[in-house]
C-alpha positions in Angstrom: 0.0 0.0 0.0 1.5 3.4 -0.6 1.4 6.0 2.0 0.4 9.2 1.4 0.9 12.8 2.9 -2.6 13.0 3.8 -2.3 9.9 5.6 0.6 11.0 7.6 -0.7 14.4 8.6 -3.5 12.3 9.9 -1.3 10.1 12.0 0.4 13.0 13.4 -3.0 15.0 14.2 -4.0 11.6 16.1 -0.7 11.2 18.0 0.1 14.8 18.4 3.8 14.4 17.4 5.4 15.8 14.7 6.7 14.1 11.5 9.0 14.9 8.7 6.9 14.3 5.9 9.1 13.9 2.9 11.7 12.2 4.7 9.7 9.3 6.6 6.9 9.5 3.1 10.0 8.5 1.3 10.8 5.6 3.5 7.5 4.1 4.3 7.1 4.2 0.3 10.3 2.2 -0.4 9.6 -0.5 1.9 6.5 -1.1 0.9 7.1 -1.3 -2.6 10.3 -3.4 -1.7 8.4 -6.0 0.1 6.5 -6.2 -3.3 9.2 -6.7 -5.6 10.3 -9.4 -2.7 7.0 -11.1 -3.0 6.9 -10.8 -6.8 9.9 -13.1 -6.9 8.8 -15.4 -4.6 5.8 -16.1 -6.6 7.9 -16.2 -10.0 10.5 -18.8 -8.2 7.3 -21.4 -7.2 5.3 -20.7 -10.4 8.3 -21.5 -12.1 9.5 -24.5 -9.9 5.7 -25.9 -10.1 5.5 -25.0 -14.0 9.2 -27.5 -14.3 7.7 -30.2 -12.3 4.4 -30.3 -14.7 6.5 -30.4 -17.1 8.2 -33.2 -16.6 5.5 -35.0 -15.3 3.5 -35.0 -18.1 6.7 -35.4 -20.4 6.7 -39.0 -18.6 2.8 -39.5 -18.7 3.1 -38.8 -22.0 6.1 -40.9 -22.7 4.0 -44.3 -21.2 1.2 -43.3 -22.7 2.4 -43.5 -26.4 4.3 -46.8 -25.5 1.3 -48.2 -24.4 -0.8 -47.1 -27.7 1.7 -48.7 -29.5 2.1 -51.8 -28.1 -1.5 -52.5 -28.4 -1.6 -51.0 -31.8 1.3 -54.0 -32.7 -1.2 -56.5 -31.2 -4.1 -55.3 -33.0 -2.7 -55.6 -36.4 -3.9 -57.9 -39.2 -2.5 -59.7 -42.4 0.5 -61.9 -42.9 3.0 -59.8 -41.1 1.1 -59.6 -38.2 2.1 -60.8 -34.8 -0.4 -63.3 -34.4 -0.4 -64.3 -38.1 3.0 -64.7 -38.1 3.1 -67.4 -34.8 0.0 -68.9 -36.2 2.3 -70.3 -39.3 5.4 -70.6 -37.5 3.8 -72.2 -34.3 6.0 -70.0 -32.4 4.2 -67.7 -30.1 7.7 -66.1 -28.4 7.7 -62.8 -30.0 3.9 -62.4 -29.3 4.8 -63.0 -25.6 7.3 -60.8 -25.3 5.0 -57.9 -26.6 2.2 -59.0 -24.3 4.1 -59.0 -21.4 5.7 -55.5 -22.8 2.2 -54.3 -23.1 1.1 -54.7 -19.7 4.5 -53.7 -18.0 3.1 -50.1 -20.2 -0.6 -50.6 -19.1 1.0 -50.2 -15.3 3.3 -47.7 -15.8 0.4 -45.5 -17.4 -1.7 -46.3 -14.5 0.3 -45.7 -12.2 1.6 -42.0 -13.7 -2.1 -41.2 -14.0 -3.0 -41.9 -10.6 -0.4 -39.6 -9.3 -1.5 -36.8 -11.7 -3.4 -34.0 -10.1 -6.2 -33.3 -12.9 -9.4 -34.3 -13.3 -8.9 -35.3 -16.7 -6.1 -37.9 -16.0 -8.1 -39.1 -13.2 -11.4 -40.4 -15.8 -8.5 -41.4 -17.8 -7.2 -43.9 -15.0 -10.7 -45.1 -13.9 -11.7 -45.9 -17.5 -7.9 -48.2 -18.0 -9.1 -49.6 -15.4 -12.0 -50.2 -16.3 -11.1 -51.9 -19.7 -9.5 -54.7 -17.7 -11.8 -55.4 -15.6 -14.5 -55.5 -18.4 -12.4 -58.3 -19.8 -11.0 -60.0 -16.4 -12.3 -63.6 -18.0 -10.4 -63.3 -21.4 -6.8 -62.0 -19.4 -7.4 -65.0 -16.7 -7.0 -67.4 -19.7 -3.9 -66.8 -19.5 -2.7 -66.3 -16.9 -2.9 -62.0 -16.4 -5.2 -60.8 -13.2 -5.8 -58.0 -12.0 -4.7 -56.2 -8.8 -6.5 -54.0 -5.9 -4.9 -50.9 -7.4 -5.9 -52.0 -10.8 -2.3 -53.3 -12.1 -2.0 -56.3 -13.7 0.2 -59.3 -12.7 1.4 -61.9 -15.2 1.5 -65.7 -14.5 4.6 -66.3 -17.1 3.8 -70.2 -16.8 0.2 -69.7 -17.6 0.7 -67.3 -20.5 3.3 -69.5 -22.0 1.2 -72.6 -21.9 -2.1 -71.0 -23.4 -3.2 -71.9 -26.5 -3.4 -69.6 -29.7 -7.0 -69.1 -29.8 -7.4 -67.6 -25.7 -4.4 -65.4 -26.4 -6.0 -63.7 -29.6 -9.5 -63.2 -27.5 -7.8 -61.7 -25.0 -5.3 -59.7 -27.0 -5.7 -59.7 -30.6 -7.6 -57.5 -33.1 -11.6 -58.4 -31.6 -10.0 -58.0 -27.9 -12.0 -55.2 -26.4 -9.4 -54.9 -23.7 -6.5 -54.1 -26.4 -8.7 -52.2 -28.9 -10.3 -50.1 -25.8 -6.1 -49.8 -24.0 -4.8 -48.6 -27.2 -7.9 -45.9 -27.4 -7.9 -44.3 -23.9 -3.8 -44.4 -24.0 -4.3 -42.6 -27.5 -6.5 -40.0 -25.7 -4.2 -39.6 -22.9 -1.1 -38.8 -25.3 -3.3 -35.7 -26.8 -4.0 -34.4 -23.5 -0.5 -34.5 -22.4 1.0 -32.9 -25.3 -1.7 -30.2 -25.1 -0.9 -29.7 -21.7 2.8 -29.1 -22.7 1.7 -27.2 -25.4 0.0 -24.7 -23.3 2.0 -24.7 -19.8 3.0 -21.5 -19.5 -0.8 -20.1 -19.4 -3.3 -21.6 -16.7 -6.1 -21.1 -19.1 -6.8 -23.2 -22.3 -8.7 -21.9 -25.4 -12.0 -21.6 -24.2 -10.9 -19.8 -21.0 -11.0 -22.6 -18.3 -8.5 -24.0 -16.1 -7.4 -28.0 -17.0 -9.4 -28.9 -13.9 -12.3 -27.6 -14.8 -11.9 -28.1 -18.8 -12.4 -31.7 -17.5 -16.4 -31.3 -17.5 -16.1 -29.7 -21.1 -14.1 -32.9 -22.3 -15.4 -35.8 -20.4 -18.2 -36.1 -22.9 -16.2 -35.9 -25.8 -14.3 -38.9 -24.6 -15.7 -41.2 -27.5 -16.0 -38.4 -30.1 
């Protein structure tokens, strides 16, 4: 607040002392517009610091997230050169469980990242990966994934090794509504992210509302 001679003279009427006006004006000013420049920087320094931490954050949400589109994208594929094709004629399913088990080691790292990010966005986001596991907890049993409390899944190496062509393609392969659904919701996640990096520096978006609350505006527009 700047002080003002009016405001002194008053303070000297109440007090009945007398005051140098210029001199102690001068002084009160400087201090107070000190103490703003003080808290000015202070605020720059923890806007900054919390802007770098989103940053990188979402850098590795973002990261997981387009590991985990692709891996279920690789499962998803169809024609000769296809995983599943290609250990349906060879009769060798190693390669194809290597990129299952690399596809749900992504699944939990995404899950996890998106439970410790603080937007309601992510949060849908984490409930609906859930979600698309738990949908299809039969076809994963088959062989030999479960899922955990937090959501996470857990694979029986001895189980997925032993099943048979057929259950791995239900659970995984191009009709599996757990990869199809994974590689959809991982897709969405990857957009946000990058939009979030995109636009960092400014709390707002587009339309004028904070990420938090541009979660209400998006949520519906989920399957669109």
């Amino acid at each position: 607040m700047r002080i003002t001679t009016s405001m002194l003279a008053q303070t000297s009427r109440e007090t009945g002392l007398p005051i140098l006006q210029n001199s102690l004006l001068s002084v009160l000013n400087k201090q107070s517009s000190g103490s703003g420049d003080l808290l000015d920087a202070l605020t720059s320094k923890q806007n900054a610091e919390k802007i770098s931490a989103l940053q990188k954050s979402t850098k590795e949400l973002g990261g997981a997230a387009d590991k985990l589109a692709a891996g279920a994208s690789k499962l998803t594929e169809t024609g000769e050169k296809s995983l599943f094709e290609k250990a349906k004629e060879s009769g060798d399913t190693k390669e194809l469980l290597l990129e299952i088990e690399s596809m749900v080691e992504h699944y939990n790292k995404t899950l996890e990242l998106l439970k410790k990010a603080d937007s309601s966005l992510n949060s849908f986001y984490h409930r609906e990966l859930k979600n698309a596991a738990e949908a299809t907890a039969e076809q994963l049993r088959a062989v030999g994934v479960t899922q955990n409390k937090d959501g996470s899944l857990a694979v029986d190496k001895k189980a997925l090794e032993s099943a048979d062509y057929d259950a791995l393609k239900a659970a995984f392969g191009e009709n599996s509504k757990f990869t199809t659904r994974t590689e959809f919701i991982s897709s969405k996640v990857s957009d946000n992210a990058d939009a979030v990096l995109n636009s960092v520096s400014n709390q707002y978006n587009a339309k004028g509302l904070s990420y938090s609350d541009s979660f209400e505006a998006n949520k519906y527009n989920f399957f669109g």
